[in-house]
Every structure is written in structure tokens, then in C-alpha cells.
PDB file of N, CA, C, O and CB in Angstrom:
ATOM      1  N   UNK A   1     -38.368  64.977  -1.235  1.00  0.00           N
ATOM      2  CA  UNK A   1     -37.362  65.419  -0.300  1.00  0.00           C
ATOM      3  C   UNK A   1     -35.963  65.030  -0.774  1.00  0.00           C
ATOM      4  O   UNK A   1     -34.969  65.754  -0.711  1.00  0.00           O
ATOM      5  CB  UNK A   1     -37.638  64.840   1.075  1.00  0.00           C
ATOM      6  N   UNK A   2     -36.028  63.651  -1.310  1.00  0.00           N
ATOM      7  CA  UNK A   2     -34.493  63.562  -1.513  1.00  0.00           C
ATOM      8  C   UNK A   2     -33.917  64.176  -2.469  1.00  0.00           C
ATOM      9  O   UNK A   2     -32.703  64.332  -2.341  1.00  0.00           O
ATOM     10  CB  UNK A   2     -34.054  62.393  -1.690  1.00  0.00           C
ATOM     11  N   UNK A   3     -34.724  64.833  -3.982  1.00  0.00           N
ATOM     12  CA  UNK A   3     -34.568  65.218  -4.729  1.00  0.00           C
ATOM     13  C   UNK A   3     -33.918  67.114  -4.440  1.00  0.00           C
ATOM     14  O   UNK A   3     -33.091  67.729  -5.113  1.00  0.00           O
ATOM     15  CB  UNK A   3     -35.720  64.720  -5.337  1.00  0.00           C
ATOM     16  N   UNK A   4     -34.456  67.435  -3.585  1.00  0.00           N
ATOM     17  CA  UNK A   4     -33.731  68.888  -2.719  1.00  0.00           C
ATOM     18  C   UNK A   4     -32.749  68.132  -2.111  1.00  0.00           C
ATOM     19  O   UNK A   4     -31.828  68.948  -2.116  1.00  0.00           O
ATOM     20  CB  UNK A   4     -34.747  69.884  -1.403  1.00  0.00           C
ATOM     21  N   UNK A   5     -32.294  67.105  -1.575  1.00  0.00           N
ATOM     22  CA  UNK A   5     -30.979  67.077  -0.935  1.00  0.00           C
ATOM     23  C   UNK A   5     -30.268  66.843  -2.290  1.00  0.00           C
ATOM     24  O   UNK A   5     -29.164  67.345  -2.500  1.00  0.00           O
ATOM     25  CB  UNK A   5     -30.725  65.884   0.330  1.00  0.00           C
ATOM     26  N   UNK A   6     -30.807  66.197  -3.069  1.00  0.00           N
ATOM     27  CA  UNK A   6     -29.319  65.900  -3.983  1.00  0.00           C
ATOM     28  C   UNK A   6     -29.437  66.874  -4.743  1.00  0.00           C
ATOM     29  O   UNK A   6     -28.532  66.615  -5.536  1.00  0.00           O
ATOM     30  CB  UNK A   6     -29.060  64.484  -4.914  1.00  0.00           C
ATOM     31  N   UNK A   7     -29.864  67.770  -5.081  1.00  0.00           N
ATOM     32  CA  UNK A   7     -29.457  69.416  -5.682  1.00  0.00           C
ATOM     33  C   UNK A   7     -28.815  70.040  -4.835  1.00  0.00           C
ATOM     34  O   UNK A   7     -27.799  70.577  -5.275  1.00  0.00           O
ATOM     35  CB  UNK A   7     -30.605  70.440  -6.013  1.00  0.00           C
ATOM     36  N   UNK A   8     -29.079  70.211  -3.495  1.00  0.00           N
ATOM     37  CA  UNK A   8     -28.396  70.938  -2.534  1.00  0.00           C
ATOM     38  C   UNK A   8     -26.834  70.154  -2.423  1.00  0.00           C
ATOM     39  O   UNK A   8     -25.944  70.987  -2.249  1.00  0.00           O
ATOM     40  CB  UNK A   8     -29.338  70.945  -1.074  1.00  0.00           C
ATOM     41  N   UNK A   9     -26.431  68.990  -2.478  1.00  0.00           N
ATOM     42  CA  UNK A   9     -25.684  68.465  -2.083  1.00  0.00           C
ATOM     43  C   UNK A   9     -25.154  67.212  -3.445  1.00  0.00           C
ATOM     44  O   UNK A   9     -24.980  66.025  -3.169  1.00  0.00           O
ATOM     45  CB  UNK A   9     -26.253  68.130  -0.739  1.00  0.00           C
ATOM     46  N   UNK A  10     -24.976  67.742  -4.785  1.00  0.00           N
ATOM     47  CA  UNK A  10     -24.664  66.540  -5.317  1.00  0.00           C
ATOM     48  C   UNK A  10     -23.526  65.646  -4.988  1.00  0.00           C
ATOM     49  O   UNK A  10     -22.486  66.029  -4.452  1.00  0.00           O
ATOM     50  CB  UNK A  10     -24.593  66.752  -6.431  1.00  0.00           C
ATOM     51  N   UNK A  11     -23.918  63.881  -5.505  1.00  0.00           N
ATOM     52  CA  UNK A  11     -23.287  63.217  -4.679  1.00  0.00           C
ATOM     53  C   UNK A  11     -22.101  63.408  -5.369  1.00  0.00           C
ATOM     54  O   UNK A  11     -21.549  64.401  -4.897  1.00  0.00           O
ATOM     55  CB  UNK A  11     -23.746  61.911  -4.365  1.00  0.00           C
ATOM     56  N   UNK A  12     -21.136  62.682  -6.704  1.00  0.00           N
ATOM     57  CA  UNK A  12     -20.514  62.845  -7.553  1.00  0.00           C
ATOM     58  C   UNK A  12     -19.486  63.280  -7.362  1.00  0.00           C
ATOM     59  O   UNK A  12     -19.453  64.497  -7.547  1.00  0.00           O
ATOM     60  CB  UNK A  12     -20.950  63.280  -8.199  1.00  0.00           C
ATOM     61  N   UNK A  13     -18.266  62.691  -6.959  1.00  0.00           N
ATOM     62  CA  UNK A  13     -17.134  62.854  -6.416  1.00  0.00           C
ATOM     63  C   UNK A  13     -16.922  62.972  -5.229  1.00  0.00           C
ATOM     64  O   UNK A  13     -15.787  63.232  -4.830  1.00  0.00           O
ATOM     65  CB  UNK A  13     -16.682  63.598  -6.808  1.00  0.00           C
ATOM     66  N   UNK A  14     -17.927  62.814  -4.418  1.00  0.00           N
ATOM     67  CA  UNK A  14     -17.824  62.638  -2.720  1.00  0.00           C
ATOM     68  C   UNK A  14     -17.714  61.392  -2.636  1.00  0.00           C
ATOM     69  O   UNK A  14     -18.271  60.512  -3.293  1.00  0.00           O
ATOM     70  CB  UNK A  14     -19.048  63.108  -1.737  1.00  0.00           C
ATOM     71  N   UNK A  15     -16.314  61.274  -1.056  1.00  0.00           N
ATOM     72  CA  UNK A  15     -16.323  60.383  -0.669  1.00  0.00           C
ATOM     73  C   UNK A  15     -17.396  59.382   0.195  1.00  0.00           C
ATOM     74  O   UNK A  15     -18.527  59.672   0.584  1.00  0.00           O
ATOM     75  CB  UNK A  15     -15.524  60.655  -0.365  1.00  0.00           C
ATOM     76  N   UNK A  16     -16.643  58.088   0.365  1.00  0.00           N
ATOM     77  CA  UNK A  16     -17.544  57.447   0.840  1.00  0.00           C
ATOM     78  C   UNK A  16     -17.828  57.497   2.539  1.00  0.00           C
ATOM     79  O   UNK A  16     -18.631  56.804   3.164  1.00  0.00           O
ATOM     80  CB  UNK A  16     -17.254  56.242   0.323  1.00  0.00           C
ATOM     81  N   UNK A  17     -17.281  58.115   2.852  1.00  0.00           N
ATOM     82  CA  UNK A  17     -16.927  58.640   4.371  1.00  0.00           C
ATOM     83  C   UNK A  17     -17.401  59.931   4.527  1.00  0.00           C
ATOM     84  O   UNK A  17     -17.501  60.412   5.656  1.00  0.00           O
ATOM     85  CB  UNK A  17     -15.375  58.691   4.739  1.00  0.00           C
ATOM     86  N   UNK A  18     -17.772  60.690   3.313  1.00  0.00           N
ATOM     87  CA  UNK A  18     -18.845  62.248   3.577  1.00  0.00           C
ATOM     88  C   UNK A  18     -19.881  61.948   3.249  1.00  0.00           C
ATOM     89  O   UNK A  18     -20.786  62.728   3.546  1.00  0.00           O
ATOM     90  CB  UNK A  18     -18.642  63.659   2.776  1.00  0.00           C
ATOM     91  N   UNK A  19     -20.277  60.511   2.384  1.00  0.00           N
ATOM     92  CA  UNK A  19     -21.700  59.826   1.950  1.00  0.00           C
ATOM     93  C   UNK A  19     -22.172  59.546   3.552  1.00  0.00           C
ATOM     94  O   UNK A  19     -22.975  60.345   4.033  1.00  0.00           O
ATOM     95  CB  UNK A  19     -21.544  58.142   0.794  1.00  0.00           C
ATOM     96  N   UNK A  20     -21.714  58.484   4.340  1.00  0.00           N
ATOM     97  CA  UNK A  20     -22.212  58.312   5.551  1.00  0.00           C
ATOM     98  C   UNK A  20     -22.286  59.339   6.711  1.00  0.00           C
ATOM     99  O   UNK A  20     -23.003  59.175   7.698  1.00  0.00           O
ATOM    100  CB  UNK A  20     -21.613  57.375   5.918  1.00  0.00           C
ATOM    101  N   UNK A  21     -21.529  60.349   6.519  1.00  0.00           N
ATOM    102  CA  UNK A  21     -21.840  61.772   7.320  1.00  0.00           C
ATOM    103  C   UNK A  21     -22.898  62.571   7.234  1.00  0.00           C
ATOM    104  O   UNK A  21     -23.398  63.302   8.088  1.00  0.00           O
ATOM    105  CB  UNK A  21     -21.001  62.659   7.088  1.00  0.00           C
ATOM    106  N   UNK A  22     -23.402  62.232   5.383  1.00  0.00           N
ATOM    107  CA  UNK A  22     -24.298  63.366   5.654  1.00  0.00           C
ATOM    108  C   UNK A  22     -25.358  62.665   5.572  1.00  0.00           C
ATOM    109  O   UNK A  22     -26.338  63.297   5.965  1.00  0.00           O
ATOM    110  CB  UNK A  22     -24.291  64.600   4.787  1.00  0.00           C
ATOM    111  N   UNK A  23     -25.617  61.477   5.179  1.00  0.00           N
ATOM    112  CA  UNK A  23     -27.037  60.074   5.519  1.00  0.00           C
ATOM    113  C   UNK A  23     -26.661  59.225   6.023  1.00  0.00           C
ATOM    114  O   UNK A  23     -26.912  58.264   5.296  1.00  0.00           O
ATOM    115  CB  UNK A  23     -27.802  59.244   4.430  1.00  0.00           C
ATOM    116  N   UNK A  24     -26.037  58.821   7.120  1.00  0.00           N
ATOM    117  CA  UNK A  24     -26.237  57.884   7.752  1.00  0.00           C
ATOM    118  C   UNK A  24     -25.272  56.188   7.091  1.00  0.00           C
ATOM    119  O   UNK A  24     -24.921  55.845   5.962  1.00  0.00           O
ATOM    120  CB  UNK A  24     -27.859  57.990   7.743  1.00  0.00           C
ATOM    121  N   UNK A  25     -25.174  55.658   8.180  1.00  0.00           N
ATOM    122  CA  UNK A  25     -24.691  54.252   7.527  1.00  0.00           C
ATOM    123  C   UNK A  25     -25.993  53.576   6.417  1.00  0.00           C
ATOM    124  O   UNK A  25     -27.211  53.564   6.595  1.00  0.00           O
ATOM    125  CB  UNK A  25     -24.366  53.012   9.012  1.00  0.00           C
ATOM    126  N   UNK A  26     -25.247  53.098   5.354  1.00  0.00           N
ATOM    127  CA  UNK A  26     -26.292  52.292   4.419  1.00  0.00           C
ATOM    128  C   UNK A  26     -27.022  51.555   5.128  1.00  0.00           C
ATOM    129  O   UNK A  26     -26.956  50.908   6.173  1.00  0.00           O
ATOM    130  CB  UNK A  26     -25.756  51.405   3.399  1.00  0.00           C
ATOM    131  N   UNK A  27     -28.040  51.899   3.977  1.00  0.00           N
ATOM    132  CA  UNK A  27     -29.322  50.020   4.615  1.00  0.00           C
ATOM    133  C   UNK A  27     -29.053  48.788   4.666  1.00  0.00           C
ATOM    134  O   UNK A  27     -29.490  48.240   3.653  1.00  0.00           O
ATOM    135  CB  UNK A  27     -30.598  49.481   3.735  1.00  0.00           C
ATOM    136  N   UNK A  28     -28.460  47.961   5.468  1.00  0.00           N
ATOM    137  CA  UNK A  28     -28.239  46.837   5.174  1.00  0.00           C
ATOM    138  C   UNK A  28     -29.437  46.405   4.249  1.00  0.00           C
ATOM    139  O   UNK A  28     -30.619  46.719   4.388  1.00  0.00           O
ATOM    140  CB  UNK A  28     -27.997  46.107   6.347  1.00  0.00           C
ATOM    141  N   UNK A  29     -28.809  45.530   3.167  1.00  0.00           N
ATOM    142  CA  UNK A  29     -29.732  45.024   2.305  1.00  0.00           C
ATOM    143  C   UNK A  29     -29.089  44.055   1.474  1.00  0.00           C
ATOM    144  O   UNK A  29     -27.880  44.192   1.286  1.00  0.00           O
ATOM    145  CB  UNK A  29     -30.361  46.030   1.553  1.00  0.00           C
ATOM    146  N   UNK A  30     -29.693  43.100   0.947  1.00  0.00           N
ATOM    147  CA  UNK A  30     -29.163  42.176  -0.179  1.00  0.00           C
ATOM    148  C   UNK A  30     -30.029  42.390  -1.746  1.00  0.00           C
ATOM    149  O   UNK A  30     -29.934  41.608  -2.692  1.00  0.00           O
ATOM    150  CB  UNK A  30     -29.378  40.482   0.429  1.00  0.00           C
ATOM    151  N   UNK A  31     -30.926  43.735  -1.716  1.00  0.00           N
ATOM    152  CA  UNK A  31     -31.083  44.444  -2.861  1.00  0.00           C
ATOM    153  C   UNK A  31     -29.706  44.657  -3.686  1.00  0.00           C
ATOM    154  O   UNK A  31     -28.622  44.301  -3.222  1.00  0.00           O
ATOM    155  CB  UNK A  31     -31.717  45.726  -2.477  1.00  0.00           C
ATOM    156  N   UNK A  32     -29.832  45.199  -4.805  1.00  0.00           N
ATOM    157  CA  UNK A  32     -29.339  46.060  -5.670  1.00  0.00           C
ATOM    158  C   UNK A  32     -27.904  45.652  -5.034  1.00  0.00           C
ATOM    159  O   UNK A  32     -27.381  46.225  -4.078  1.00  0.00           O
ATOM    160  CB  UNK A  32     -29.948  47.676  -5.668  1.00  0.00           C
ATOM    161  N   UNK A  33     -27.369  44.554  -5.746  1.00  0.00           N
ATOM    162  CA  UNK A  33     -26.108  43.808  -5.855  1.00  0.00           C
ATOM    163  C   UNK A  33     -24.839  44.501  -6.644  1.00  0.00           C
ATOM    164  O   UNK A  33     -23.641  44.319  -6.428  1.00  0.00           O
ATOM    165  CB  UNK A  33     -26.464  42.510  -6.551  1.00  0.00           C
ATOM    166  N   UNK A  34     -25.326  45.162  -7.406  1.00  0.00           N
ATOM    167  CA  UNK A  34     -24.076  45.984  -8.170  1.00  0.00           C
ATOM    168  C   UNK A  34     -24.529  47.018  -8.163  1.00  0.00           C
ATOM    169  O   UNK A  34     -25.021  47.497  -9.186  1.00  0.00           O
ATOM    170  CB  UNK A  34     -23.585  45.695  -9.579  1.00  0.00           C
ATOM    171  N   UNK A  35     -24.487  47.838  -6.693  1.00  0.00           N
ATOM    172  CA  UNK A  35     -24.355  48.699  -6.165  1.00  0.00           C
ATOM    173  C   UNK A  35     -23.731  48.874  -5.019  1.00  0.00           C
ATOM    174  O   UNK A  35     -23.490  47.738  -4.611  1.00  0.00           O
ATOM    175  CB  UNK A  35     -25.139  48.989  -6.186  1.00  0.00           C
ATOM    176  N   UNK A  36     -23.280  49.748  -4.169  1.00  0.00           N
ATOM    177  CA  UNK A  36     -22.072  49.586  -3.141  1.00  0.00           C
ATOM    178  C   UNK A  36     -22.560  50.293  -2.028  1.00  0.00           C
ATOM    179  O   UNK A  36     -22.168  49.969  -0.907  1.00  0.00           O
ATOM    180  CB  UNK A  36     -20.593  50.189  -3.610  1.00  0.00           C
ATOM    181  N   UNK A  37     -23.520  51.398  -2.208  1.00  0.00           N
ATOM    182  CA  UNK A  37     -24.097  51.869  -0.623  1.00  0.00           C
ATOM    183  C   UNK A  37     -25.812  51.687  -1.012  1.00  0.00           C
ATOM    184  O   UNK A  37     -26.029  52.113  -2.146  1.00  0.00           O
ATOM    185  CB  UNK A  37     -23.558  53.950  -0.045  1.00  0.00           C
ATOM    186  N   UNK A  38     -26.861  51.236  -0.428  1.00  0.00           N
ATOM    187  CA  UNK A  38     -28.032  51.922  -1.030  1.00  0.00           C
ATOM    188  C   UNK A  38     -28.366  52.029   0.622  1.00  0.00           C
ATOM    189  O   UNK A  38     -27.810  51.863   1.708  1.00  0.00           O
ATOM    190  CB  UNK A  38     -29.215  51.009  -2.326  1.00  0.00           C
ATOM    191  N   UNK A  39     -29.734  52.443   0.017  1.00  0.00           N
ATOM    192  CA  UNK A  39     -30.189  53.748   1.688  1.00  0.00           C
ATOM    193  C   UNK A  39     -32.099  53.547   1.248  1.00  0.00           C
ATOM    194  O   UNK A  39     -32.647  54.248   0.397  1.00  0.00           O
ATOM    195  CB  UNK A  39     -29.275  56.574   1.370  1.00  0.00           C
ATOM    196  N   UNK A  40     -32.677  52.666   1.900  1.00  0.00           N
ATOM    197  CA  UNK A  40     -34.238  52.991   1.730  1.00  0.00           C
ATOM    198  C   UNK A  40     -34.234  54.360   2.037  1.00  0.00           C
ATOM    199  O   UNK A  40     -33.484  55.081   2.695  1.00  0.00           O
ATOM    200  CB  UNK A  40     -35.322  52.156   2.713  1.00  0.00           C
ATOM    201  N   UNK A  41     -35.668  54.603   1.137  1.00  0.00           N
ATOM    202  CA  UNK A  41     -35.966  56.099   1.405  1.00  0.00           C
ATOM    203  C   UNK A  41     -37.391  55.796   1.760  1.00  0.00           C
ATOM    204  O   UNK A  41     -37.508  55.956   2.975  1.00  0.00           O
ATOM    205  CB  UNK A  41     -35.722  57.273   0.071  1.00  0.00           C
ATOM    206  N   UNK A  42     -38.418  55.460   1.266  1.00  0.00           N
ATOM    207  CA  UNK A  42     -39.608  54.790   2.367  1.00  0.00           C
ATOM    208  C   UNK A  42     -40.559  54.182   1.193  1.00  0.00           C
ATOM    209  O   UNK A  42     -40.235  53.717   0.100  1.00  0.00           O
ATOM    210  CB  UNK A  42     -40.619  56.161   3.577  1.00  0.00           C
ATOM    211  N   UNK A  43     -41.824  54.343   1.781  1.00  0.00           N
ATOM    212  CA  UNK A  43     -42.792  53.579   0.231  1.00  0.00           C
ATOM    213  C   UNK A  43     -42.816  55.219  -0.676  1.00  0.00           C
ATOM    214  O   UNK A  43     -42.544  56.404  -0.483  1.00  0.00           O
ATOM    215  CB  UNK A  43     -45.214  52.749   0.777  1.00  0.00           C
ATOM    216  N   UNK A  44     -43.303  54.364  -1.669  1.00  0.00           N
ATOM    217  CA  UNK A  44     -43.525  55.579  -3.187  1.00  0.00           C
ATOM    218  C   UNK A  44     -45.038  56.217  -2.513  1.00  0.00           C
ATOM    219  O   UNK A  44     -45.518  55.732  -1.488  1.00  0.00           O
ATOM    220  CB  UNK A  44     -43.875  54.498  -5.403  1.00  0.00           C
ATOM    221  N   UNK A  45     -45.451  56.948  -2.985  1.00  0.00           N
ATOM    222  CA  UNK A  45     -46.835  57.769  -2.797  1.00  0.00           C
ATOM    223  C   UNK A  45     -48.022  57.308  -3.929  1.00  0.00           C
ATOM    224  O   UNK A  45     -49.215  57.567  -4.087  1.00  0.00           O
ATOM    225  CB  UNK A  45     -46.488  59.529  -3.018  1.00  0.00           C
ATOM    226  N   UNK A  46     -47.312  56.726  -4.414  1.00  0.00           N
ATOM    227  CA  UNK A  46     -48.774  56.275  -5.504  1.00  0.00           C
ATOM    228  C   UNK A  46     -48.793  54.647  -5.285  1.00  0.00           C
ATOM    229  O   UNK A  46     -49.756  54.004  -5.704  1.00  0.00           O
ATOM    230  CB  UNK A  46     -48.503  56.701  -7.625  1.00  0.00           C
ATOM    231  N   UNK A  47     -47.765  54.039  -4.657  1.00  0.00           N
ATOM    232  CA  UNK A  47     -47.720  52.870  -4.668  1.00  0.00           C
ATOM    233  C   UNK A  47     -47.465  52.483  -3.104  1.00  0.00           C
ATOM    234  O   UNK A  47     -46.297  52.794  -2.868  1.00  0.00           O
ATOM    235  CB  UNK A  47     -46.766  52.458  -5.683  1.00  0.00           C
ATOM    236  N   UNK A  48     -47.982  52.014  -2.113  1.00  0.00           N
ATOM    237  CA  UNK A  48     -47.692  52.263  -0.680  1.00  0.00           C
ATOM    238  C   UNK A  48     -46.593  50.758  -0.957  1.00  0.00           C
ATOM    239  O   UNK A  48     -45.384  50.928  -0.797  1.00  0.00           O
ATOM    240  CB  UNK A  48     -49.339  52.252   0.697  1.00  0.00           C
ATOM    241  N   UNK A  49     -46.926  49.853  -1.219  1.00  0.00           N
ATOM    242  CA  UNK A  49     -46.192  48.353  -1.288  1.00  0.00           C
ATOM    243  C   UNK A  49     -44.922  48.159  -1.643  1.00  0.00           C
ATOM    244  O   UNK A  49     -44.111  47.524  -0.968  1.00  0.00           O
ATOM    245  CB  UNK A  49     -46.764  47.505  -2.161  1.00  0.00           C
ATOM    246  N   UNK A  50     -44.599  48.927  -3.178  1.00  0.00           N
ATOM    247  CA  UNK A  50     -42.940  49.589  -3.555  1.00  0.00           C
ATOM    248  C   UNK A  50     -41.995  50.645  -3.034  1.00  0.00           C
ATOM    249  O   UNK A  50     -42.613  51.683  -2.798  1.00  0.00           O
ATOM    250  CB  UNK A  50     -42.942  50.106  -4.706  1.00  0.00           C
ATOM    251  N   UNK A  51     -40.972  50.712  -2.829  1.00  0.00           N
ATOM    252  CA  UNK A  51     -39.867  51.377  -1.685  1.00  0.00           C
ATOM    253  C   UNK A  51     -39.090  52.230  -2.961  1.00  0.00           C
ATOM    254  O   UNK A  51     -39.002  51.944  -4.156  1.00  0.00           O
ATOM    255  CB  UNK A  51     -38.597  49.953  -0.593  1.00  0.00           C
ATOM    256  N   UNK A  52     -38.593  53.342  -2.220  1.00  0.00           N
ATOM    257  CA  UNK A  52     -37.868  54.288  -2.897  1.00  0.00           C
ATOM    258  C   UNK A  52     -36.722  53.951  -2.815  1.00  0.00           C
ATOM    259  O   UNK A  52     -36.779  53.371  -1.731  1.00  0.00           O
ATOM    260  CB  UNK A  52     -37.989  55.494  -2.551  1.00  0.00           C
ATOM    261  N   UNK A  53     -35.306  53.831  -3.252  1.00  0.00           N
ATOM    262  CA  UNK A  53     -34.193  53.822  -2.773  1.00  0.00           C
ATOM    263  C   UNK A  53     -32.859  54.651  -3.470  1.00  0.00           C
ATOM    264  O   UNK A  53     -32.751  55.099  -4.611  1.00  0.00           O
ATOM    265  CB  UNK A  53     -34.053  52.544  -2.669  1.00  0.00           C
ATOM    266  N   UNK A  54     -32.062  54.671  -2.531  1.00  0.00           N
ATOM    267  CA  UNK A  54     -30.999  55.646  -3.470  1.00  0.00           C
ATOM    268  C   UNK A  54     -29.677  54.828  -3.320  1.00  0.00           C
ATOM    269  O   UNK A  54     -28.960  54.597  -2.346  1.00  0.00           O
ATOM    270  CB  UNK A  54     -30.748  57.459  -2.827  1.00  0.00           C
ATOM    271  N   UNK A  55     -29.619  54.514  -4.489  1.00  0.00           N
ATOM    272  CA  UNK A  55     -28.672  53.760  -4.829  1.00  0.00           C
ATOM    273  C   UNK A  55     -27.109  54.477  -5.295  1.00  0.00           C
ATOM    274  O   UNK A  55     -26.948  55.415  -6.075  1.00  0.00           O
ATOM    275  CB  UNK A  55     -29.326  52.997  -5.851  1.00  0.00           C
ATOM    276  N   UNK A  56     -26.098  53.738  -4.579  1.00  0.00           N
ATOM    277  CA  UNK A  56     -24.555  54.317  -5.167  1.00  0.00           C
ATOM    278  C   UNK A  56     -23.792  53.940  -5.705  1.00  0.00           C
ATOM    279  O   UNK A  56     -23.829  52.850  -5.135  1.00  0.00           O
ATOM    280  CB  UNK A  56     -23.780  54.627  -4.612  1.00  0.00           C
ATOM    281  N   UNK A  57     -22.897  53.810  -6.490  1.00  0.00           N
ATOM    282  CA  UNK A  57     -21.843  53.106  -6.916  1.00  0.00           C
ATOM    283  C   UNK A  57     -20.437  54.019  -6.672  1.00  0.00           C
ATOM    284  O   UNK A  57     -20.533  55.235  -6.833  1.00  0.00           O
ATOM    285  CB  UNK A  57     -22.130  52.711  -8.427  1.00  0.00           C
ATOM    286  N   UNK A  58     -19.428  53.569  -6.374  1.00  0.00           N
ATOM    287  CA  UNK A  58     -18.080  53.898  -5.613  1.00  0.00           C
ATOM    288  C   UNK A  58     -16.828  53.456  -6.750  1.00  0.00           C
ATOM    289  O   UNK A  58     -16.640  52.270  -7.022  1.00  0.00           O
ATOM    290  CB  UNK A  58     -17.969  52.877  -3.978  1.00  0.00           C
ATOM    291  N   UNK A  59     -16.212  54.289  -7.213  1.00  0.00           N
ATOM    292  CA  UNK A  59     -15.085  54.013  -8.269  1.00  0.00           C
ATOM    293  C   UNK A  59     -13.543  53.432  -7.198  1.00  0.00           C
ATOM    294  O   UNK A  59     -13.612  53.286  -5.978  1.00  0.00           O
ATOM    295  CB  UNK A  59     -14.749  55.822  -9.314  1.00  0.00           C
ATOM    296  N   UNK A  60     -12.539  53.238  -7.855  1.00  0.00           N
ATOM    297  CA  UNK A  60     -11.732  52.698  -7.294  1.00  0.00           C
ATOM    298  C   UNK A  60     -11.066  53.467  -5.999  1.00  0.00           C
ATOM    299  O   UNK A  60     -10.487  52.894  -5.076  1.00  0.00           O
ATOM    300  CB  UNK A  60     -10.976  52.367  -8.246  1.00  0.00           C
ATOM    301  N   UNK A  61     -11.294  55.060  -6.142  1.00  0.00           N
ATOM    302  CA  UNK A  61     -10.857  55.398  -4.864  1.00  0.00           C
ATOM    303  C   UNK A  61     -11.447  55.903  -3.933  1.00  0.00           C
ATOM    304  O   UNK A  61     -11.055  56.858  -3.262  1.00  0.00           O
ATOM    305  CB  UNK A  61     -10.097  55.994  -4.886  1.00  0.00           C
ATOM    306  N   UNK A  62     -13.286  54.794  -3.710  1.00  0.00           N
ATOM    307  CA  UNK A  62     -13.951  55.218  -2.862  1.00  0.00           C
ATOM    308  C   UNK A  62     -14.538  56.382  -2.910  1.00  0.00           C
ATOM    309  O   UNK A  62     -14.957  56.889  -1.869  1.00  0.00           O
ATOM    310  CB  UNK A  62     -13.425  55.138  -2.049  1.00  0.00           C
ATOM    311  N   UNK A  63     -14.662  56.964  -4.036  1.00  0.00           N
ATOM    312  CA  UNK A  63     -15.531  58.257  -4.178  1.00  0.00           C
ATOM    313  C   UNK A  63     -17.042  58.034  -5.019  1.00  0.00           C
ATOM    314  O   UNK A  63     -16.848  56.927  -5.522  1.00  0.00           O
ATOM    315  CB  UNK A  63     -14.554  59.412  -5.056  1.00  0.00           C
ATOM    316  N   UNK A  64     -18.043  58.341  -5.331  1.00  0.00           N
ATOM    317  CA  UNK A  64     -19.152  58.311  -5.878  1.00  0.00           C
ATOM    318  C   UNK A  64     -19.071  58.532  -7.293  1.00  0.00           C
ATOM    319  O   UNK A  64     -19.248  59.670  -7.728  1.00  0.00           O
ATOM    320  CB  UNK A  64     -19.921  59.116  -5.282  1.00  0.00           C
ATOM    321  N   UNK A  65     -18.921  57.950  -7.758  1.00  0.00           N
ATOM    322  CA  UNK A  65     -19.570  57.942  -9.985  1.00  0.00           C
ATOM    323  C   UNK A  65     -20.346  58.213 -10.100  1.00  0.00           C
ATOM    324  O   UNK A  65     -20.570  59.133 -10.886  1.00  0.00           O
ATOM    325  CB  UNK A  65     -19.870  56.826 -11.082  1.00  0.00           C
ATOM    326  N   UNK A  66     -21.386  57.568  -9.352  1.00  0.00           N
ATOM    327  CA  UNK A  66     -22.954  57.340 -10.068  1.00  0.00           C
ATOM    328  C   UNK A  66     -23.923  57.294  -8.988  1.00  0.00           C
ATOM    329  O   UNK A  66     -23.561  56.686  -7.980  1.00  0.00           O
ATOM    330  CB  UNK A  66     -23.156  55.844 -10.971  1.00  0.00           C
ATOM    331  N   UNK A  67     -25.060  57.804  -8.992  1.00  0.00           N
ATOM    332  CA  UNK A  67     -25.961  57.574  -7.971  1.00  0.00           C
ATOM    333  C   UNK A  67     -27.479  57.649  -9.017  1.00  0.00           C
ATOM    334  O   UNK A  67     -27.548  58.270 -10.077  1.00  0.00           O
ATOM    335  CB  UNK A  67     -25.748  58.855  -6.584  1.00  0.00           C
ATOM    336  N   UNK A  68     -28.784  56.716  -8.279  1.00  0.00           N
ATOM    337  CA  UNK A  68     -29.919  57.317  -8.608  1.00  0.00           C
ATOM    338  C   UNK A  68     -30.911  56.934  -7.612  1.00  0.00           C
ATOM    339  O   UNK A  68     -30.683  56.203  -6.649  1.00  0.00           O
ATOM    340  CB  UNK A  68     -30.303  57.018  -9.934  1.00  0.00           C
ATOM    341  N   UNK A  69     -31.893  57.410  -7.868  1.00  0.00           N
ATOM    342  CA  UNK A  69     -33.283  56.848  -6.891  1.00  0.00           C
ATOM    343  C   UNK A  69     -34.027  55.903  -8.178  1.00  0.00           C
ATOM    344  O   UNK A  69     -34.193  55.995  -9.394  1.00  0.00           O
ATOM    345  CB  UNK A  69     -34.628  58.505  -6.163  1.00  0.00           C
ATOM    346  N   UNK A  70     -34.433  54.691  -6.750  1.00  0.00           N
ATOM    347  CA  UNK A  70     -34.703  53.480  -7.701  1.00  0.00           C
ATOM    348  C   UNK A  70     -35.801  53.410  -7.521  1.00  0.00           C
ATOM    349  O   UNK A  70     -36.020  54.342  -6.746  1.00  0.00           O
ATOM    350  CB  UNK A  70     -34.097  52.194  -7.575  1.00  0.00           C
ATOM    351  N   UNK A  71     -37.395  52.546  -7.855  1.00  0.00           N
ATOM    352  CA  UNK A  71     -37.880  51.935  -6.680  1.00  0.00           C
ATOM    353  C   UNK A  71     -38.359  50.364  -7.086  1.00  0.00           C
ATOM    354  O   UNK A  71     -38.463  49.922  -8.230  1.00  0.00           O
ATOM    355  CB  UNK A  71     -39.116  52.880  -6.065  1.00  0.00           C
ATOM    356  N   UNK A  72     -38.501  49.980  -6.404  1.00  0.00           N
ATOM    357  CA  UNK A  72     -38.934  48.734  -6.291  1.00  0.00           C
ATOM    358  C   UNK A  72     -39.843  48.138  -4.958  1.00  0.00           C
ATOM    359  O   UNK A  72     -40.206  46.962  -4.935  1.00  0.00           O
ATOM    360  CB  UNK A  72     -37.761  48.071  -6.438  1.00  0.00           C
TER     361      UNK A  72
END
């Protein structure tokens, strides 16, 4: 599923204020430290115990560089 939103919608130069419009406030988390928004996405399908996540990073004027799906 998330993989159709981020074709439909790449993140990559969106702000960080149209990031939380179109998913929601981030996951609070103390995961993935050098990263700036992440967002659980739920367990993996082959692995019920490891979590999907989509991770962001934010350049200096609050817009998106970089994004991926992680899991752990």
C-alpha cells in the first residue's frame, strides 16, 4: 500500500506541513535518530515481529530530500 501512495504522491520536495496533511502527525518514536519524521506502517508479512516504517529526512527549508521504507 505504501508503495502506491508514494508513486501516486512522491515525497521529494514537499513540505513538511503537506507531509502531515497527507499522513498524519509522525510516530512518536526514539527509532531512527537521524531521521526527522518517521510514521510506523505496521508488521512486515513474512515477519509478524519486525515493523515497516517510512522514514524522512527534511533539508534546511523544511522540505523532504530523502525518504524510504525501513523495517526493523
Amino acid at each position: 500500500m505504501v508503495d502506491e501512495l508514494l508513486s501516486q504522491y512522491p515525497l521529494r520536495g514537499v513540505t513538511r506541513s503537506e507531509v502531515v496533511g497527507l499522513l498524519g502527525e509522525p510516530t512518536p518514536t526514539d527509532k531512527w535518530d537521524e531521521w526527522d519524521m518517521i510514521y510506523v506502517l505496521g508488521p512486515t508479512d513474512y515477519m509478524p515481529i519486525d515493523h515497516e516504517w517510512l522514514v524522512i529526512k527534511l533539508d534546511e527549508r523544511n522540505r523532504v530530500s530523502k525518504y524510504r521504507v525501513v523495517q526493523d
